[in-house]
ZADO-228856 format. One line per field, with one value per atom (N, C-alpha, C, O): x, y, z; atom name; residue number from 1. Coordinates in nm, 2 decimals. Each point is the difference from the previous one (the first is absolute). Layout:
c1	X|...
c2	Y|...
c3	Z|...
atomo	CA|...
num	NUM|...
//
This chain:
c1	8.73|0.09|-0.07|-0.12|0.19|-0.04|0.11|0.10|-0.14|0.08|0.01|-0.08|0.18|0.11|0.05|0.09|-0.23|0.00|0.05|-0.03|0.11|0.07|0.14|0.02|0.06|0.19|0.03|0.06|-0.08|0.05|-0.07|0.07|-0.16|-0.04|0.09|0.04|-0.02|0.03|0.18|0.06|0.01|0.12|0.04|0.10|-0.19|0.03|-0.03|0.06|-0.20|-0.02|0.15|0.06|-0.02|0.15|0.08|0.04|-0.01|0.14|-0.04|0.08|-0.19|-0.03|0.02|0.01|0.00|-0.06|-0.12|0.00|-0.06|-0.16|-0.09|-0.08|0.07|0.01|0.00|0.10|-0.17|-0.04|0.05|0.10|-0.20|0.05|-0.06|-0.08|0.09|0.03|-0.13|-0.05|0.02|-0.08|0.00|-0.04|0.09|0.00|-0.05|0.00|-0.04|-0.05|0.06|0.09|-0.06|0.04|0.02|0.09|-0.25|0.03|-0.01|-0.05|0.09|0.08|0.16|0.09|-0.13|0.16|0.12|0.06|0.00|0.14|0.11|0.08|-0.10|0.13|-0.05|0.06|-0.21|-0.05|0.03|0.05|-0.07|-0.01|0.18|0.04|0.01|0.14|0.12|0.12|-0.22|0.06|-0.12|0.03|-0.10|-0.07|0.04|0.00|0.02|0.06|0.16|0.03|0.07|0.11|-0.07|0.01|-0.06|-0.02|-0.05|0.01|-0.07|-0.03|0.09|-0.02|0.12|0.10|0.09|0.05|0.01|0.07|-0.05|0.07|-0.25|-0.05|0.00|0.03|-0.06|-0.06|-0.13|-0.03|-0.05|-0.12|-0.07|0.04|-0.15|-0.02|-0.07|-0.08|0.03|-0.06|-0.08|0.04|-0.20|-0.03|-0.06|-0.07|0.08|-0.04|-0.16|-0.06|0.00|-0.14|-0.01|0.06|-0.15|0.01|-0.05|0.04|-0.12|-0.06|0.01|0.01|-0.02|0.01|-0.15|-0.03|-0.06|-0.16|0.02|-0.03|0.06|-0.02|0.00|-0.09|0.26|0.04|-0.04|-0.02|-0.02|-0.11|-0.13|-0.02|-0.05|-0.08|0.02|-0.10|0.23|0.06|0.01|-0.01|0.04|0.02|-0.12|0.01|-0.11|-0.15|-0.04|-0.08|0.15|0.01|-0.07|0.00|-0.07|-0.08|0.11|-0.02|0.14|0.03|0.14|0.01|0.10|0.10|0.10|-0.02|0.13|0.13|0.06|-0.03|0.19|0.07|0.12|0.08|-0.11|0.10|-0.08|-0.05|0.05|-0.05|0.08|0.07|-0.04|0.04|-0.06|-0.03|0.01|-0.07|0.11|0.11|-0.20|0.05|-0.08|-0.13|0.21|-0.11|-0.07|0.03|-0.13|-0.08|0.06|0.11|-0.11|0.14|-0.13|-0.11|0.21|-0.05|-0.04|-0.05
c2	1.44|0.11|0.11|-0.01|0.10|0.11|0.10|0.00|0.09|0.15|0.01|-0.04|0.10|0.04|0.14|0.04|0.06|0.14|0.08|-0.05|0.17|0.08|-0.01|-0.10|0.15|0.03|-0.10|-0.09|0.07|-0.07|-0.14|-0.06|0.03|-0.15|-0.06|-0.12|0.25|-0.05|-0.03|-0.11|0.21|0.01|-0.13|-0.06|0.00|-0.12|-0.13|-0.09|0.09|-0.11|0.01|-0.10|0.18|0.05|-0.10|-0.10|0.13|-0.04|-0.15|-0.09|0.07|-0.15|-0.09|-0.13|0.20|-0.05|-0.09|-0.11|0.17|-0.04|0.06|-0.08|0.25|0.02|-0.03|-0.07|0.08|-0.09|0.17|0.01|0.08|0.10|0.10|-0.04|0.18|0.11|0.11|-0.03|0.11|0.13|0.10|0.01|0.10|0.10|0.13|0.02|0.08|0.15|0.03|0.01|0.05|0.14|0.16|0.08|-0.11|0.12|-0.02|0.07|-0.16|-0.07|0.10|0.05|-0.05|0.03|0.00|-0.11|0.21|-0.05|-0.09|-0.08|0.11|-0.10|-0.12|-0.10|0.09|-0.11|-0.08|-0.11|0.17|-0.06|-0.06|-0.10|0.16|-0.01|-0.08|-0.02|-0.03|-0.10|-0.15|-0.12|0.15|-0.14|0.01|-0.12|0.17|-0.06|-0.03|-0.11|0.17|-0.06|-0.15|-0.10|0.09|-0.14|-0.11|-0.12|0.16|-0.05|-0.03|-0.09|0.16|-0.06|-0.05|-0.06|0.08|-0.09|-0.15|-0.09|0.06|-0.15|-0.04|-0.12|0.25|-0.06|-0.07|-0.10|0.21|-0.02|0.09|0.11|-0.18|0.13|0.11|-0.06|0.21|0.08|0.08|0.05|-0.04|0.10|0.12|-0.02|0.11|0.13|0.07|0.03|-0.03|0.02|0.18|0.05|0.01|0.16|0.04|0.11|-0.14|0.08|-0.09|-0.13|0.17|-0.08|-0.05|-0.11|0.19|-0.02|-0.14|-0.10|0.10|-0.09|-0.15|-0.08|0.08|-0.11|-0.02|-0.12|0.18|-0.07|-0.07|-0.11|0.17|-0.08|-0.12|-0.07|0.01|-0.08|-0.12|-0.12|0.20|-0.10|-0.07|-0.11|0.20|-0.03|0.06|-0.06|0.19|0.08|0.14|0.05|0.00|0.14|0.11|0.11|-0.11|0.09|0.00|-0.10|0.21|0.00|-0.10|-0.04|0.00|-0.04|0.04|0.02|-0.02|0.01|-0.05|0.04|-0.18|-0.10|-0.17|-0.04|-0.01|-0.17|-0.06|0.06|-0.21|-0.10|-0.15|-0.04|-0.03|-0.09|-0.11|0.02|-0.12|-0.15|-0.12|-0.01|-0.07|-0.11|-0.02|0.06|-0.16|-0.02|-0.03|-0.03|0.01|-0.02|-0.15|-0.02|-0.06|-0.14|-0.02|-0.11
c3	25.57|0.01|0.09|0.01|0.04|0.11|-0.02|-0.07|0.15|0.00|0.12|0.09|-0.08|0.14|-0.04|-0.08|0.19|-0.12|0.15|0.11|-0.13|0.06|0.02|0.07|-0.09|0.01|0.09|-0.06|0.17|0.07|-0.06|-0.08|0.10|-0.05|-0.14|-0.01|-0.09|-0.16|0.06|-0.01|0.07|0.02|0.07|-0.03|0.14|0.06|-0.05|0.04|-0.16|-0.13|-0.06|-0.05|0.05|-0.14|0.10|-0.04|0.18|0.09|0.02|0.02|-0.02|0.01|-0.15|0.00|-0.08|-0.15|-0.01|-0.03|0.05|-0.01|-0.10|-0.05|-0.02|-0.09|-0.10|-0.02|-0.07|-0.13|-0.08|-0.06|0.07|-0.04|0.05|0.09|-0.10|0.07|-0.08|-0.11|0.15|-0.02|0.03|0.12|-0.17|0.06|-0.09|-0.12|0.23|-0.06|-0.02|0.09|-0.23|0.00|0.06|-0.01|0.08|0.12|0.11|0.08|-0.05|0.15|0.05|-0.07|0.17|0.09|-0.08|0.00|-0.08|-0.07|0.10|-0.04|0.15|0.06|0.02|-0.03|0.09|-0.01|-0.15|-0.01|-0.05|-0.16|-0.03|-0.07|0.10|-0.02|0.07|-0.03|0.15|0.07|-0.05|0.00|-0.02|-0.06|-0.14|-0.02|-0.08|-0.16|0.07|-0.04|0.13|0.01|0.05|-0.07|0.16|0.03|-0.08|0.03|-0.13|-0.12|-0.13|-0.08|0.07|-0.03|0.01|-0.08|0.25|0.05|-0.01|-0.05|0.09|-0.01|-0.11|-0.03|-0.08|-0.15|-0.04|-0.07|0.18|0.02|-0.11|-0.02|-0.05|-0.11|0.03|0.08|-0.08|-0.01|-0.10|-0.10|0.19|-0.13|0.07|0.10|-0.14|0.00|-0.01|-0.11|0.26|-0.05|0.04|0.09|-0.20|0.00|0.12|0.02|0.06|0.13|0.13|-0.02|0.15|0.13|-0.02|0.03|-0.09|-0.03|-0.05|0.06|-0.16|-0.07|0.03|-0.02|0.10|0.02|0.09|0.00|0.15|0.06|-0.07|0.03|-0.11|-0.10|-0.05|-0.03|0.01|-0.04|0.08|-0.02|0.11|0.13|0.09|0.07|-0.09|0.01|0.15|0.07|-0.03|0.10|-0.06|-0.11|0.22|-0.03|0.01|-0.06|0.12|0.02|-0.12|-0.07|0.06|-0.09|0.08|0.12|-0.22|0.06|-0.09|-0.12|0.20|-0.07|-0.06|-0.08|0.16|-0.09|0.03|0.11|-0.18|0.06|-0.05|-0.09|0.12|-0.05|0.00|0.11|-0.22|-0.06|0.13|0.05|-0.04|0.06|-0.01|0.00|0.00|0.03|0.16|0.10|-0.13|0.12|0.10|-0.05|0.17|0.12|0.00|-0.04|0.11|0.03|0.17|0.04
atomo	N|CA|C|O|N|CA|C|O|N|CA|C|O|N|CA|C|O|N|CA|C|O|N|CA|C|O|N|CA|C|O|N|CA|C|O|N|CA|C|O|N|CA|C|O|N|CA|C|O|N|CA|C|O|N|CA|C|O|N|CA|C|O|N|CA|C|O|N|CA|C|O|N|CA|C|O|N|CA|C|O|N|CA|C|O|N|CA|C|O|N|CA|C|O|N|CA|C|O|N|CA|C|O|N|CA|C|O|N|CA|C|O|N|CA|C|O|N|CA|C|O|N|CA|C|O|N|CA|C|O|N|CA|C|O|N|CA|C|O|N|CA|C|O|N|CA|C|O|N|CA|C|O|N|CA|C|O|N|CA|C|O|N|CA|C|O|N|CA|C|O|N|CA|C|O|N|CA|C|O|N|CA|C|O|N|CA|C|O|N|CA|C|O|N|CA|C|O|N|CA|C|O|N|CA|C|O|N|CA|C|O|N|CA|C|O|N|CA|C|O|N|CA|C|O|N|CA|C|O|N|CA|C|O|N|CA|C|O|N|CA|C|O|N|CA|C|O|N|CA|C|O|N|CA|C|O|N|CA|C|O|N|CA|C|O|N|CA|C|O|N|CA|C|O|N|CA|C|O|N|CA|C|O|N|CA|C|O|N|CA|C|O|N|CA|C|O|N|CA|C|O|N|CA|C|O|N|CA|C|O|N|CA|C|O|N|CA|C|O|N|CA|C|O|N|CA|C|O|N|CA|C|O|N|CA|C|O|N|CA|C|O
num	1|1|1|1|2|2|2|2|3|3|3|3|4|4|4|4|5|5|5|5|6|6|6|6|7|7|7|7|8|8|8|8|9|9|9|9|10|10|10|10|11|11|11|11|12|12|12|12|13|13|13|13|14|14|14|14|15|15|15|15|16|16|16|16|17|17|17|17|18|18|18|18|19|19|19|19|20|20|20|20|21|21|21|21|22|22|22|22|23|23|23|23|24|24|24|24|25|25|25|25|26|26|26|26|27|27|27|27|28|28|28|28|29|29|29|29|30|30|30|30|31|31|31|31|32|32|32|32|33|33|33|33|34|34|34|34|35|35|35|35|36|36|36|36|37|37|37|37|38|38|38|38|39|39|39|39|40|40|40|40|41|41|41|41|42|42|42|42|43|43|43|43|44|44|44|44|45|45|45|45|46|46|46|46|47|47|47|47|48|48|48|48|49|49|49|49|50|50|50|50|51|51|51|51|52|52|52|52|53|53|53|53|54|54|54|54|55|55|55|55|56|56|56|56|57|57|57|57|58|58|58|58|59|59|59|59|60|60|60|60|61|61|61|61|62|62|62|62|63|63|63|63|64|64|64|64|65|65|65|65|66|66|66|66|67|67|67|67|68|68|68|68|69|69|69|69|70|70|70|70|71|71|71|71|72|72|72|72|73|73|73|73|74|74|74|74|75|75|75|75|76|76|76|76
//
């Protein structure tokens, strides 16, 4: 498994269905945020809600914040 971290990367894991599931801050970009949960339930991809951009870069195993990733499998 890997992460595909930034808006554009997660939004195009979403249009691809590649996405396993979704991550996003809470204090991320409201429109950002709002155009990736619609995209998330249009796929019925699941999401969870992480509290800081800090964080979930931590998560993702990056120094700096983000503000949305999405989980995928390994590309072949």
């Amino acid at each position: 498994m890997q992460f595909k971290v930034g808006a554009k990367q997660t939004a195009k894991m979403l249009e691809q269905e590649r996405a396993i599931e979704v991550y996003v801050a809470r204090d991320a970009d409201p429109q950002m945020k709002e155009k990736i949960v619609h995209l998330c339930e249009r796929t019925g991809v699941p999401m969870k809600w992480i509290d800081t951009m800090d964080e979930l870069g931590e998560t993702c195993g990056i120094d700096i914040g983000a503000a949305m990733a999405a989980l995928v499998t390994e590309e072949e």
